[in-house]
PDB file of N, H, CA, C and O in Angstrom:
ATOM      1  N   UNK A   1     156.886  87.047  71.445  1.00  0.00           N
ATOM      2  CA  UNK A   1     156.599  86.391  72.695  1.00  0.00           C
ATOM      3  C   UNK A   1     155.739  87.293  73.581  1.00  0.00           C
ATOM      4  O   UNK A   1     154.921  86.784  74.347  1.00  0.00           O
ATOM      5  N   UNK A   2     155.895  88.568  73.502  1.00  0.00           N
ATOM      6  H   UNK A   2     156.560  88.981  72.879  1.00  0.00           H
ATOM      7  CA  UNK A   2     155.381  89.523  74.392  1.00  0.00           C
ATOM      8  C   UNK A   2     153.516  89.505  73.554  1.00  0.00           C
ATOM      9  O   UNK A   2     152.599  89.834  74.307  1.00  0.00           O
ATOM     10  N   UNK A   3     153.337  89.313  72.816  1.00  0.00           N
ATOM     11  H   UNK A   3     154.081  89.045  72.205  1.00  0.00           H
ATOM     12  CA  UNK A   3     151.917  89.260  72.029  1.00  0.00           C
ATOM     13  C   UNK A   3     151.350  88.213  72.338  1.00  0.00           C
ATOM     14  O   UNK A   3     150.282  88.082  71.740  1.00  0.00           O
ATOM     15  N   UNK A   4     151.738  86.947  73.397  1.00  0.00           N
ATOM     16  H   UNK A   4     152.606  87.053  73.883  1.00  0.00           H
ATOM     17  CA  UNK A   4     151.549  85.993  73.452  1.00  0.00           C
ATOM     18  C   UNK A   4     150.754  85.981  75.301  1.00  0.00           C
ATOM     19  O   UNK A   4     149.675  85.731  75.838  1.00  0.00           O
ATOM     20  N   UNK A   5     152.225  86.455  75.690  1.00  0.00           N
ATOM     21  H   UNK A   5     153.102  86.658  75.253  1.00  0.00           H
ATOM     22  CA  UNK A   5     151.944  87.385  77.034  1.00  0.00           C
ATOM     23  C   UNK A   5     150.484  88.107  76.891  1.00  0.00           C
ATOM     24  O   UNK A   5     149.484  87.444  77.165  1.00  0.00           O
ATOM     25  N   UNK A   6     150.401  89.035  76.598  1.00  0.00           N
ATOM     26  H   UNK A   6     151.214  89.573  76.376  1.00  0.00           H
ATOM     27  CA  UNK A   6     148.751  89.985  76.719  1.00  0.00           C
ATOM     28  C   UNK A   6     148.071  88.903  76.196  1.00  0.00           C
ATOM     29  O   UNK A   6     147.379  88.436  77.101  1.00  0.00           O
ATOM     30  N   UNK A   7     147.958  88.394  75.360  1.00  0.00           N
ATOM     31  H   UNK A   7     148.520  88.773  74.624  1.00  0.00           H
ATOM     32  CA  UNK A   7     146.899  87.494  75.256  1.00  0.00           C
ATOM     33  C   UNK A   7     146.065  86.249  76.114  1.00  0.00           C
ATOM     34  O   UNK A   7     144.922  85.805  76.221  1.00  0.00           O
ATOM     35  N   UNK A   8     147.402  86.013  76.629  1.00  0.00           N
ATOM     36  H   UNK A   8     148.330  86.374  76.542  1.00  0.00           H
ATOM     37  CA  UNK A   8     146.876  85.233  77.863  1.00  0.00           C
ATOM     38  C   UNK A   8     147.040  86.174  78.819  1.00  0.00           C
ATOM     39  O   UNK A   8     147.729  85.550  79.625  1.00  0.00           O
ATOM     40  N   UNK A   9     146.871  87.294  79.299  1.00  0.00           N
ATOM     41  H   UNK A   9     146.311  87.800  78.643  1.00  0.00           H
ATOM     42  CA  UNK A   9     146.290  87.983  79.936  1.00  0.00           C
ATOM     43  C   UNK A   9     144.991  88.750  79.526  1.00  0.00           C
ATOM     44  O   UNK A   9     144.335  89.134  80.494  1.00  0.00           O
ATOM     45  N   UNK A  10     144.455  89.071  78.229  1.00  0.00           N
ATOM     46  H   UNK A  10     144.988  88.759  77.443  1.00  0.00           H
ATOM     47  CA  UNK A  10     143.275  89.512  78.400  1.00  0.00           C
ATOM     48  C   UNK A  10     142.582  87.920  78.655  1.00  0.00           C
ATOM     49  O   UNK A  10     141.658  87.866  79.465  1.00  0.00           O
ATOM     50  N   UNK A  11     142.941  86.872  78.096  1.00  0.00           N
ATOM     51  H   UNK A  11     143.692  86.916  77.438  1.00  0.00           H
ATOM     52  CA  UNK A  11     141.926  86.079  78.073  1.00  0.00           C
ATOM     53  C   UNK A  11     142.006  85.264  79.864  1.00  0.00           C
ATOM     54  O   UNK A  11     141.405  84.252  80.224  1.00  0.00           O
ATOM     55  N   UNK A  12     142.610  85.822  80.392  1.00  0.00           N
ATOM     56  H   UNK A  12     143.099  86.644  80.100  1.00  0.00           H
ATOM     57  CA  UNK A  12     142.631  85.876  82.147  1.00  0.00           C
ATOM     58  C   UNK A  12     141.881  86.201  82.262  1.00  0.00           C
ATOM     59  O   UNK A  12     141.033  85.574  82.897  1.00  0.00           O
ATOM     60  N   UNK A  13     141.590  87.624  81.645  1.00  0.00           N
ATOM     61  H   UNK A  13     142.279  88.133  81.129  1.00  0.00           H
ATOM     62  CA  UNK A  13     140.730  88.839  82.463  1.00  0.00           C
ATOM     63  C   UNK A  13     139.234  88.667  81.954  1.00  0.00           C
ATOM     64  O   UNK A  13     138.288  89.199  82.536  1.00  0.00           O
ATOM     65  N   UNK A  14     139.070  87.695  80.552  1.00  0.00           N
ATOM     66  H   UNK A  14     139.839  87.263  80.080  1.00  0.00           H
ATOM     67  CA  UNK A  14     137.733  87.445  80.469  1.00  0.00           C
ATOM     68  C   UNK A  14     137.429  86.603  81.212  1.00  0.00           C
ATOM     69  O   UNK A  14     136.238  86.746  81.491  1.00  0.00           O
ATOM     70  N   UNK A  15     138.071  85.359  81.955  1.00  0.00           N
ATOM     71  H   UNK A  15     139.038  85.243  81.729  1.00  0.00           H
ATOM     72  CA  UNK A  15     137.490  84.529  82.257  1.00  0.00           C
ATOM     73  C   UNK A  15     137.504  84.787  83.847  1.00  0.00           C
ATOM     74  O   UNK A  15     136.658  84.273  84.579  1.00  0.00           O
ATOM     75  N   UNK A  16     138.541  85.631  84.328  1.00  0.00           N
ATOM     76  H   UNK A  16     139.228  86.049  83.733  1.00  0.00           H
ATOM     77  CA  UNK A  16     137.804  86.455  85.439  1.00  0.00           C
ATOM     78  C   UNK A  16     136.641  86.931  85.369  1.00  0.00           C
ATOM     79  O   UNK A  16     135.979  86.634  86.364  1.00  0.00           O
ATOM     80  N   UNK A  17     136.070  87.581  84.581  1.00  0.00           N
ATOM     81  H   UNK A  17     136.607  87.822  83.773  1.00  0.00           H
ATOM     82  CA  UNK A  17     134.999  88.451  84.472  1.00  0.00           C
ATOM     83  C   UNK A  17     133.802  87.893  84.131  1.00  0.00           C
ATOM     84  O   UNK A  17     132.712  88.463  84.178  1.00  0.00           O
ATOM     85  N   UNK A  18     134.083  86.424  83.682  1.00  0.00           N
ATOM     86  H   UNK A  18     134.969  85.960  83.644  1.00  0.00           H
ATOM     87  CA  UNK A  18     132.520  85.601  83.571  1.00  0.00           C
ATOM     88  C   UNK A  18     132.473  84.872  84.944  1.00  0.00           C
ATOM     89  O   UNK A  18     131.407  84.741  85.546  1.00  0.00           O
ATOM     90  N   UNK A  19     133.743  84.368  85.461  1.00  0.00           N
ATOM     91  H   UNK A  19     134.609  84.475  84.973  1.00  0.00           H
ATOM     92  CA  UNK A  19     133.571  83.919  87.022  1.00  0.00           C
ATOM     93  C   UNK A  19     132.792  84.890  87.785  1.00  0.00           C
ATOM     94  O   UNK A  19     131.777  84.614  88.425  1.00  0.00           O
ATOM     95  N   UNK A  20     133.333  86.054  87.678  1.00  0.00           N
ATOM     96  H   UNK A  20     134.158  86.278  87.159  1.00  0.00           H
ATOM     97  CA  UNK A  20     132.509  86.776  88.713  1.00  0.00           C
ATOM     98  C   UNK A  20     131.098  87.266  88.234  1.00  0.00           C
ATOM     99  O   UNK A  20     130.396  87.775  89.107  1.00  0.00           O
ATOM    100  N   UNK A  21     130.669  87.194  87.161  1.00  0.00           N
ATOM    101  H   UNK A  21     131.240  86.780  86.452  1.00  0.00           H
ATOM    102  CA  UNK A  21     129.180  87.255  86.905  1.00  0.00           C
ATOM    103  C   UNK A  21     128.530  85.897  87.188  1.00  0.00           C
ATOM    104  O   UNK A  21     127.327  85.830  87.438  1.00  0.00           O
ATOM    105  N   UNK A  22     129.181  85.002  87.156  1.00  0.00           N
ATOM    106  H   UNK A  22     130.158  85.057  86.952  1.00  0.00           H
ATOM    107  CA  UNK A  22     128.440  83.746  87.288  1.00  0.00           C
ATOM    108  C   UNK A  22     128.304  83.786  88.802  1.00  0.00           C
ATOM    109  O   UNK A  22     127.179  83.706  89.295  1.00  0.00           O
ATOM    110  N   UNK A  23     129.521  83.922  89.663  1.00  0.00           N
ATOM    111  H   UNK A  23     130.434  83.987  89.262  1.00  0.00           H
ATOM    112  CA  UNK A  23     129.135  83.961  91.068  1.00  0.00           C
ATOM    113  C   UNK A  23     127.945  84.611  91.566  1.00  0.00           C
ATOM    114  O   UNK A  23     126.974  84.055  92.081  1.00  0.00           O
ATOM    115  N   UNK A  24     128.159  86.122  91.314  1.00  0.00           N
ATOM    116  H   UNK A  24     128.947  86.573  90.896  1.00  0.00           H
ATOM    117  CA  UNK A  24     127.130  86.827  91.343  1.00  0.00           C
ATOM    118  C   UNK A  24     125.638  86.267  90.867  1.00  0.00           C
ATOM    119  O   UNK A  24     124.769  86.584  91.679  1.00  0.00           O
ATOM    120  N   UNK A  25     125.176  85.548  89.794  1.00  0.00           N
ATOM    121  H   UNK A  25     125.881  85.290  89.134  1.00  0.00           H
ATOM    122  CA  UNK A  25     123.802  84.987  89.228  1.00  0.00           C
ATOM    123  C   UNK A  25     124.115  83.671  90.770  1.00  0.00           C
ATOM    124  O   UNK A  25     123.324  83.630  91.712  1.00  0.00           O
ATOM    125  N   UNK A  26     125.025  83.002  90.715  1.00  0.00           N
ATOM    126  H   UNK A  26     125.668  83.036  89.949  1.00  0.00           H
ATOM    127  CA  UNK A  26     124.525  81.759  92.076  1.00  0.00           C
ATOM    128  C   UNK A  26     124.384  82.240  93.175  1.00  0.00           C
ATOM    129  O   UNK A  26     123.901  81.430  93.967  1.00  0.00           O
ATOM    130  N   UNK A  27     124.670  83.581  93.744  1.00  0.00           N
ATOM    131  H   UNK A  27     125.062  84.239  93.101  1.00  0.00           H
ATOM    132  CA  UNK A  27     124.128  84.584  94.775  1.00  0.00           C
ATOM    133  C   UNK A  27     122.650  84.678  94.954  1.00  0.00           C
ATOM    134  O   UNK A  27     121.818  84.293  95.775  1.00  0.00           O
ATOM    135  N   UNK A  28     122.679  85.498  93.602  1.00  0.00           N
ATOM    136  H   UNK A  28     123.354  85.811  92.935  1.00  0.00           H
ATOM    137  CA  UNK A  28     121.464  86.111  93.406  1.00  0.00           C
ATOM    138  C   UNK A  28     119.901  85.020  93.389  1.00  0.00           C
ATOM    139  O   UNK A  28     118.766  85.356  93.728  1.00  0.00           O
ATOM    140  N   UNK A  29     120.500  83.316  92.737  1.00  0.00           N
ATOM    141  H   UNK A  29     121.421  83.042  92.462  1.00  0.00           H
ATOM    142  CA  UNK A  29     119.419  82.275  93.039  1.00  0.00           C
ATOM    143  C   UNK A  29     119.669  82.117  93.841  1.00  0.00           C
ATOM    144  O   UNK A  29     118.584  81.802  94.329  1.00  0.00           O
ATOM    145  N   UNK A  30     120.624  82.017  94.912  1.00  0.00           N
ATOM    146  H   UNK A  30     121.505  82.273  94.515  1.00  0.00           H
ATOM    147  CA  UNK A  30     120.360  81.334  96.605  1.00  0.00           C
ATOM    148  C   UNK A  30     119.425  81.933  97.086  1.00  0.00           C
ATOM    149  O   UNK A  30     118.448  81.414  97.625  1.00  0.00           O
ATOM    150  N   UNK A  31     119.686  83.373  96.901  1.00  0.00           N
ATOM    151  H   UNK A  31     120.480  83.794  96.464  1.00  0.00           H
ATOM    152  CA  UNK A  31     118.481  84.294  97.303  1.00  0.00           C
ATOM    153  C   UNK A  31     117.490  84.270  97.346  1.00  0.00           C
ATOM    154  O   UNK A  31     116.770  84.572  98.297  1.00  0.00           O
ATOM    155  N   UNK A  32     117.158  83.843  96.156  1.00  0.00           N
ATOM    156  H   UNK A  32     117.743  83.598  95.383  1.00  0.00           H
ATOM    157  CA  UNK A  32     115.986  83.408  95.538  1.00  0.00           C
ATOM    158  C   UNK A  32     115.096  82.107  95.935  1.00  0.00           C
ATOM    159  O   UNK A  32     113.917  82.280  96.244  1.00  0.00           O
ATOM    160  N   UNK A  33     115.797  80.486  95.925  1.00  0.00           N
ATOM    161  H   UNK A  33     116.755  80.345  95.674  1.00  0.00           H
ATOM    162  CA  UNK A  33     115.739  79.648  96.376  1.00  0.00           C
ATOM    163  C   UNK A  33     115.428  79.965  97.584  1.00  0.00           C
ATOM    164  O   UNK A  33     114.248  79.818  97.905  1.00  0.00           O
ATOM    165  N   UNK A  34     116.500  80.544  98.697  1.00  0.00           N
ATOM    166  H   UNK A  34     117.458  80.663  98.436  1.00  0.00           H
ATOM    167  CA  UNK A  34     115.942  80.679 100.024  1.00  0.00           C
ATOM    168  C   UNK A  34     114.251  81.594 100.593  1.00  0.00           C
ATOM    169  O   UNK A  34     113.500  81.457 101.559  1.00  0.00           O
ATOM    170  N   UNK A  35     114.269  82.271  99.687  1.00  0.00           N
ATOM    171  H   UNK A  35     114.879  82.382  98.903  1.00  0.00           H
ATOM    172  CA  UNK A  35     112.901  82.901  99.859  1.00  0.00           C
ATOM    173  C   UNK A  35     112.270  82.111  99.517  1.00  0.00           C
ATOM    174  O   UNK A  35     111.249  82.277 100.185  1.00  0.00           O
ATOM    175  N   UNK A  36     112.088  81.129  98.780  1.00  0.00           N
ATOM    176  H   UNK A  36     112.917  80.995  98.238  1.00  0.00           H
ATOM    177  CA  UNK A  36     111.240  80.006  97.687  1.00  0.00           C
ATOM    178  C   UNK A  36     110.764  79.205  98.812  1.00  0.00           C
ATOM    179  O   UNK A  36     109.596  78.940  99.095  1.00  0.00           O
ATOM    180  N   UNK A  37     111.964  78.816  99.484  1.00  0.00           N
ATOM    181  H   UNK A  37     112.913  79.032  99.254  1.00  0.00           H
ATOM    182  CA  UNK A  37     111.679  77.968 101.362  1.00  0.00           C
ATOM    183  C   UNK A  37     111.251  78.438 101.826  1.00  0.00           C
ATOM    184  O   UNK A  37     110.550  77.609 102.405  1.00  0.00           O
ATOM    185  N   UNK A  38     111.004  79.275 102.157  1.00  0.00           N
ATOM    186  H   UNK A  38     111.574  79.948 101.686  1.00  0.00           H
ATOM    187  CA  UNK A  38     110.290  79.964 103.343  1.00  0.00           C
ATOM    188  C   UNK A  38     109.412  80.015 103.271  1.00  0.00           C
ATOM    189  O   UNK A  38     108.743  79.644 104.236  1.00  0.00           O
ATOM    190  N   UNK A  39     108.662  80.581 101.913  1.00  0.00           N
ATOM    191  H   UNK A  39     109.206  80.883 101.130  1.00  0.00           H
ATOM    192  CA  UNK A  39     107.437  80.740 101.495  1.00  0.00           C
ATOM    193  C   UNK A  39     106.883  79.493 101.267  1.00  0.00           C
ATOM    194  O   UNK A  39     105.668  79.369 101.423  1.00  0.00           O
ATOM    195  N   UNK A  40     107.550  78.555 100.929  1.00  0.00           N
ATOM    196  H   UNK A  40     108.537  78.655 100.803  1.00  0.00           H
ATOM    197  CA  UNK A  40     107.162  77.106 100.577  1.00  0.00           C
ATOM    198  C   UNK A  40     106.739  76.487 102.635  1.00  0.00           C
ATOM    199  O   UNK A  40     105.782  75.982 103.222  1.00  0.00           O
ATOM    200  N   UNK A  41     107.769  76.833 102.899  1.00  0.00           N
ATOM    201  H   UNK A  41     108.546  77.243 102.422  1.00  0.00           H
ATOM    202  CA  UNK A  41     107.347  76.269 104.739  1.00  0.00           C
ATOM    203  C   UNK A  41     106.110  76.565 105.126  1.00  0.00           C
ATOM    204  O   UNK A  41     105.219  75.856 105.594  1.00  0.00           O
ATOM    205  N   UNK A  42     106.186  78.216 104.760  1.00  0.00           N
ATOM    206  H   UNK A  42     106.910  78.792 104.379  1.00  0.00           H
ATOM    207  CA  UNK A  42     104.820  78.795 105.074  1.00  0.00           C
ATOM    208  C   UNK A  42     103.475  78.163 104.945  1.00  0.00           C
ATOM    209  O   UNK A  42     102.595  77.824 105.736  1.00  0.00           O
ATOM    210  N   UNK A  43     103.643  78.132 103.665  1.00  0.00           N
ATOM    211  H   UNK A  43     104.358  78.407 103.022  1.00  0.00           H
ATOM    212  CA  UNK A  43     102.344  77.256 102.814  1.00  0.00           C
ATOM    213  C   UNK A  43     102.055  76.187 103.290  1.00  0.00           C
ATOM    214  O   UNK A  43     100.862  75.950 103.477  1.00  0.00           O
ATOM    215  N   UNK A  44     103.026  75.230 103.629  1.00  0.00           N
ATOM    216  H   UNK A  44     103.996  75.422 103.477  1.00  0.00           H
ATOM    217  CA  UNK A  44     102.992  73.995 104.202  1.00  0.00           C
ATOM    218  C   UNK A  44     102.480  74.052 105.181  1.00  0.00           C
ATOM    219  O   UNK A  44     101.659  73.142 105.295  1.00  0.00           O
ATOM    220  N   UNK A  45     102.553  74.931 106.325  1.00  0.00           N
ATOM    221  H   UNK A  45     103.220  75.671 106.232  1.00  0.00           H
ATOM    222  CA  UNK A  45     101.869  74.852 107.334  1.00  0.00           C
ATOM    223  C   UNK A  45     100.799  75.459 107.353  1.00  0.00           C
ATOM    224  O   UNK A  45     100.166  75.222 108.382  1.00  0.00           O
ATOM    225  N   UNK A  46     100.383  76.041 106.768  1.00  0.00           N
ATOM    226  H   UNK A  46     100.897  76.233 105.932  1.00  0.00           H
ATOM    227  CA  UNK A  46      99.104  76.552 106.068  1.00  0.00           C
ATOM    228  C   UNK A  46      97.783  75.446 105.619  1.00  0.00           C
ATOM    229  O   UNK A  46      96.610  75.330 105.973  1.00  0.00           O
ATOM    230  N   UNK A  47      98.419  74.942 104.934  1.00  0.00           N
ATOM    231  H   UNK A  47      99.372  75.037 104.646  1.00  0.00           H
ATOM    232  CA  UNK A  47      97.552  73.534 104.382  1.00  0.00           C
ATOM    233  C   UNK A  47      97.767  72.024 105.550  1.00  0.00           C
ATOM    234  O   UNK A  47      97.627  70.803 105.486  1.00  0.00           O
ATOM    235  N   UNK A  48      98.041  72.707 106.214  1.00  0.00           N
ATOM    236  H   UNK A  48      98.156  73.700 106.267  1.00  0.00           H
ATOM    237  CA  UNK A  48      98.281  71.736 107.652  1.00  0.00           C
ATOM    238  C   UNK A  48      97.260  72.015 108.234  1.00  0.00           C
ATOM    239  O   UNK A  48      96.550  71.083 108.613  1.00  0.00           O
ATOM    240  N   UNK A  49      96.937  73.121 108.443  1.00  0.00           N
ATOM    241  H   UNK A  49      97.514  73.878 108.135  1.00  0.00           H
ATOM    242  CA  UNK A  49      96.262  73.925 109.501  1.00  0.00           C
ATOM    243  C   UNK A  49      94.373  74.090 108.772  1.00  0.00           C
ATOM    244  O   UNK A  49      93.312  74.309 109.357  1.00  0.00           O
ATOM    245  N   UNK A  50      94.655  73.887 107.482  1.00  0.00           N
ATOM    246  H   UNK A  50      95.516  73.709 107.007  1.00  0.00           H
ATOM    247  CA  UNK A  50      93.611  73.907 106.615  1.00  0.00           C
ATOM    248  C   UNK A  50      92.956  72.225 106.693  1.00  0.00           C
ATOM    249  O   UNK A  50      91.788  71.840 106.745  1.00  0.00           O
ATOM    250  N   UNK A  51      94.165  71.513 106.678  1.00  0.00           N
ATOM    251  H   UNK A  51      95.114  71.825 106.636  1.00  0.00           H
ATOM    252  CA  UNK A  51      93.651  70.057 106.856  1.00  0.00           C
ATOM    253  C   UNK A  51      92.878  69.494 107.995  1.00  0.00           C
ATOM    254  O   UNK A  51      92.027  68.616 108.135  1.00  0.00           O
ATOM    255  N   UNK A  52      93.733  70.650 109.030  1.00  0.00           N
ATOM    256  H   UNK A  52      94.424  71.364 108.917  1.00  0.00           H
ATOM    257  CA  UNK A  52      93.146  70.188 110.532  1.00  0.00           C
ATOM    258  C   UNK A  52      91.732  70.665 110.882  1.00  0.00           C
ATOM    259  O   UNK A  52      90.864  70.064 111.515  1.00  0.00           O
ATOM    260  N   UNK A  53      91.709  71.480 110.509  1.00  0.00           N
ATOM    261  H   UNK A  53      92.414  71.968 109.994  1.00  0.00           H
ATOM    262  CA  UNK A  53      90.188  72.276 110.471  1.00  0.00           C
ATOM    263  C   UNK A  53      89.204  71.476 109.508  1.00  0.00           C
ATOM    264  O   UNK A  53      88.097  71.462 110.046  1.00  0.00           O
ATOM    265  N   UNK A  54      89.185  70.797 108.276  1.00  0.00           N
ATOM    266  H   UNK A  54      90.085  70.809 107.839  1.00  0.00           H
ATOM    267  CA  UNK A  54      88.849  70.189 107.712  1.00  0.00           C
ATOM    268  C   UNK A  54      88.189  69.168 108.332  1.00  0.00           C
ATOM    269  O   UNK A  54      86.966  69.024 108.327  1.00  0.00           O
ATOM    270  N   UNK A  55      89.044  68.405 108.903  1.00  0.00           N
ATOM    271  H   UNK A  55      90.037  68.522 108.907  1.00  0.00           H
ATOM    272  CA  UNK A  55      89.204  67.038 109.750  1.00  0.00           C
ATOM    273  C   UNK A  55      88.315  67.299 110.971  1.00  0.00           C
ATOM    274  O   UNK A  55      87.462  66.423 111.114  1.00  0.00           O
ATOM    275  N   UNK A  56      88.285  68.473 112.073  1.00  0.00           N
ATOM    276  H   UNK A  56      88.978  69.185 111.957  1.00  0.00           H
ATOM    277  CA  UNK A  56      87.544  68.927 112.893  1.00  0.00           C
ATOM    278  C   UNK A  56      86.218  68.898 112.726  1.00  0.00           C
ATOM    279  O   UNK A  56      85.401  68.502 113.558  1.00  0.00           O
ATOM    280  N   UNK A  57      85.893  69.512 111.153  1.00  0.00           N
ATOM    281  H   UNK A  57      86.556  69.835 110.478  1.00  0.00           H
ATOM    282  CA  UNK A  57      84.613  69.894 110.912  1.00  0.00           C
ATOM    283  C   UNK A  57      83.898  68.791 110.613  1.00  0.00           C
ATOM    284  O   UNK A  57      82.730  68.610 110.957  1.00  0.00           O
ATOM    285  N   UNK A  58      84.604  68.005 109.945  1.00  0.00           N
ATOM    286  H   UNK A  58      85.553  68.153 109.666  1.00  0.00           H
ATOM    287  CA  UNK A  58      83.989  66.889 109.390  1.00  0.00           C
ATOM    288  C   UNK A  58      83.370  65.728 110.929  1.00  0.00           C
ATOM    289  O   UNK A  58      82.259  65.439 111.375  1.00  0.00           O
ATOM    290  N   UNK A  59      84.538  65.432 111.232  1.00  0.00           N
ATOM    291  H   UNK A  59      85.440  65.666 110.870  1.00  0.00           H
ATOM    292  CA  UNK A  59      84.347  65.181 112.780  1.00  0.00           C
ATOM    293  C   UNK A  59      82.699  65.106 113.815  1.00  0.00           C
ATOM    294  O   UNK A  59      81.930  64.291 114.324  1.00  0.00           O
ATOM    295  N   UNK A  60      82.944  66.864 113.604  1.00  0.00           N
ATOM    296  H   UNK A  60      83.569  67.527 113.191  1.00  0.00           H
ATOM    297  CA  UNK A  60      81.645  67.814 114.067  1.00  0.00           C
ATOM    298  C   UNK A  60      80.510  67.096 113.912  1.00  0.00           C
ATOM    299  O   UNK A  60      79.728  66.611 114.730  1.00  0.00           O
ATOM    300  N   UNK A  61      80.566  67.111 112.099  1.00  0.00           N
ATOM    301  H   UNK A  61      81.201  67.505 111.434  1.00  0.00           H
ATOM    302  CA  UNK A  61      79.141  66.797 111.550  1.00  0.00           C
ATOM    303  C   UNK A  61      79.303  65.283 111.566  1.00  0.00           C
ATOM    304  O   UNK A  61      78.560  64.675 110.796  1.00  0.00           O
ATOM    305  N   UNK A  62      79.862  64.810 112.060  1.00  0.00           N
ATOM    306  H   UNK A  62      80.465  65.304 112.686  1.00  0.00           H
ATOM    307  CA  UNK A  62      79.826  63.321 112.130  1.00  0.00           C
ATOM    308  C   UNK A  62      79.544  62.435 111.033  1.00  0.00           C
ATOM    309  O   UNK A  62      79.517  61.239 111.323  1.00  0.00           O
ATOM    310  N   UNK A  63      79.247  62.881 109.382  1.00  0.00           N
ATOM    311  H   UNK A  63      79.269  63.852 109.147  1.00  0.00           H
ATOM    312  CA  UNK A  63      79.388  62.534 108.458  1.00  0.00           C
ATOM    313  C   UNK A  63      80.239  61.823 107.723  1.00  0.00           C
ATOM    314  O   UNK A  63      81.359  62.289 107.513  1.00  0.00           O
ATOM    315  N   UNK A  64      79.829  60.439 107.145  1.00  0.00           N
ATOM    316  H   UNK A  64      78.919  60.061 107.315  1.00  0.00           H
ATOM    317  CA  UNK A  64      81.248  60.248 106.459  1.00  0.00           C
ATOM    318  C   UNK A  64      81.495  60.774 105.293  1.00  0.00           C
ATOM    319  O   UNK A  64      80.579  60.857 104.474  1.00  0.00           O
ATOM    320  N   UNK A  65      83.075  61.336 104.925  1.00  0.00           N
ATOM    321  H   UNK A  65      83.818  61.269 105.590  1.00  0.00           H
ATOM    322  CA  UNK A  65      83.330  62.121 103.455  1.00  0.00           C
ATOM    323  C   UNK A  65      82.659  61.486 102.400  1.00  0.00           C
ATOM    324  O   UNK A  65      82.560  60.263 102.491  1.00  0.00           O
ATOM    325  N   UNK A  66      82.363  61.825 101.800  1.00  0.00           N
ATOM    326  H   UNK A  66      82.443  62.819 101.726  1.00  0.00           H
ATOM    327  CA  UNK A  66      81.894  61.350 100.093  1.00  0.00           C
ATOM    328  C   UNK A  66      82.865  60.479  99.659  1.00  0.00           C
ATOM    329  O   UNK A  66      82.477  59.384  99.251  1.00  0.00           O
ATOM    330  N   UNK A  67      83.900  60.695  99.656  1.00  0.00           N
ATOM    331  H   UNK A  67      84.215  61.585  99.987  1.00  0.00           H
ATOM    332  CA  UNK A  67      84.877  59.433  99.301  1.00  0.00           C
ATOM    333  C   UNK A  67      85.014  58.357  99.820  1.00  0.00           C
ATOM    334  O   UNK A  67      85.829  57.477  99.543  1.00  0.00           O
ATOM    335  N   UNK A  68      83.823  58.388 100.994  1.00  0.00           N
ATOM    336  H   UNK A  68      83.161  59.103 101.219  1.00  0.00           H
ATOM    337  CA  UNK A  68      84.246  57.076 101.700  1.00  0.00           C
ATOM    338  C   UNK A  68      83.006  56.344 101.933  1.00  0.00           C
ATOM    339  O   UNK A  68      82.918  55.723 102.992  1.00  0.00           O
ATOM    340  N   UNK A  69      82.059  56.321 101.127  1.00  0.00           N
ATOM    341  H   UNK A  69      82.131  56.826 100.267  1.00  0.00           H
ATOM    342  CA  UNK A  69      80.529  56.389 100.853  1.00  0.00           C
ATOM    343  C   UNK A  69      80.224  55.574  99.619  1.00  0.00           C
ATOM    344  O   UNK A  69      80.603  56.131  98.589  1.00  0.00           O
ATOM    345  N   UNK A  70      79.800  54.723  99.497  1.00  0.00           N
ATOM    346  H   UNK A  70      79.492  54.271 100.334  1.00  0.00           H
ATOM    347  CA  UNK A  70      79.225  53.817  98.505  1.00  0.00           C
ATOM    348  C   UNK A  70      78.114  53.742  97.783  1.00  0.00           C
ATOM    349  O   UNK A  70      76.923  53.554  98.030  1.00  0.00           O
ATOM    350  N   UNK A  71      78.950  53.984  96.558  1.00  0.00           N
ATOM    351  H   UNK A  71      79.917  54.136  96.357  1.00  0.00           H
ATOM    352  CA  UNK A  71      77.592  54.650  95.974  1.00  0.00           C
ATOM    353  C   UNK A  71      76.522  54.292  95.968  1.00  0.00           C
ATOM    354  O   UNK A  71      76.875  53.162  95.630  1.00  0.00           O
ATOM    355  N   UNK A  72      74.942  54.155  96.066  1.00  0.00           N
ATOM    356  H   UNK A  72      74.655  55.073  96.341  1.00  0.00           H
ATOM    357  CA  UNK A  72      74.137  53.793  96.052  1.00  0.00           C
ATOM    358  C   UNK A  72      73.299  52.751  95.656  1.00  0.00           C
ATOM    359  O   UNK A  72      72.370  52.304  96.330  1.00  0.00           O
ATOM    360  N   UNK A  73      73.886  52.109  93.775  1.00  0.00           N
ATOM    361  H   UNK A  73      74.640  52.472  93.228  1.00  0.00           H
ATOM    362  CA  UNK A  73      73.671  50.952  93.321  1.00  0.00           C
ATOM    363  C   UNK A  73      74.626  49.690  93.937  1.00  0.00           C
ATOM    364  O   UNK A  73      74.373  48.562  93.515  1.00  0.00           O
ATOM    365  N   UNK A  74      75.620  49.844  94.839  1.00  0.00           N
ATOM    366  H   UNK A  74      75.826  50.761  95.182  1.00  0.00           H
ATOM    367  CA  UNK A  74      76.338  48.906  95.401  1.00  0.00           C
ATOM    368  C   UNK A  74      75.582  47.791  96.299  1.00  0.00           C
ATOM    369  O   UNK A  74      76.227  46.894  96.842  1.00  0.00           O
TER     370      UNK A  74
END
């Protein structure tokens, strides 16, 4: 009975010991993930700011985009 005992105690202690590596790896991606946002926000407003300037310039030159221009045999 006592051989039965340790056994379900080492196999406690493994499955302690993959819990806490696994915790540790979903740490370590939050981490990760959360930097991923930020940098992702960043960008986003980046290509906001790229769009707006875009839009300005175009504006400027009072041109219409090429995409919005018919092609010539029409």
């Amino acid at each position: 009975m006592h051989g039965q005992a340790g056994a379900r105690m080492d196999r406690i202690e493994a499955l302690e010991e993959r819990v806490a590596h696994l915790m540790r790896a979903v740490e370590d991606l939050s981490d990760v993930v959360a930097r991923q946002a930020a940098e992702i926000a960043g960008l986003e407003r980046r290509v906001q700011l790229l769009l707006e300037r875009a839009a300005e310039d175009e504006a400027l030159q009072g041109e219409t985009p090429p995409a919005n221009v018919r092609p010539p045999h029409w």
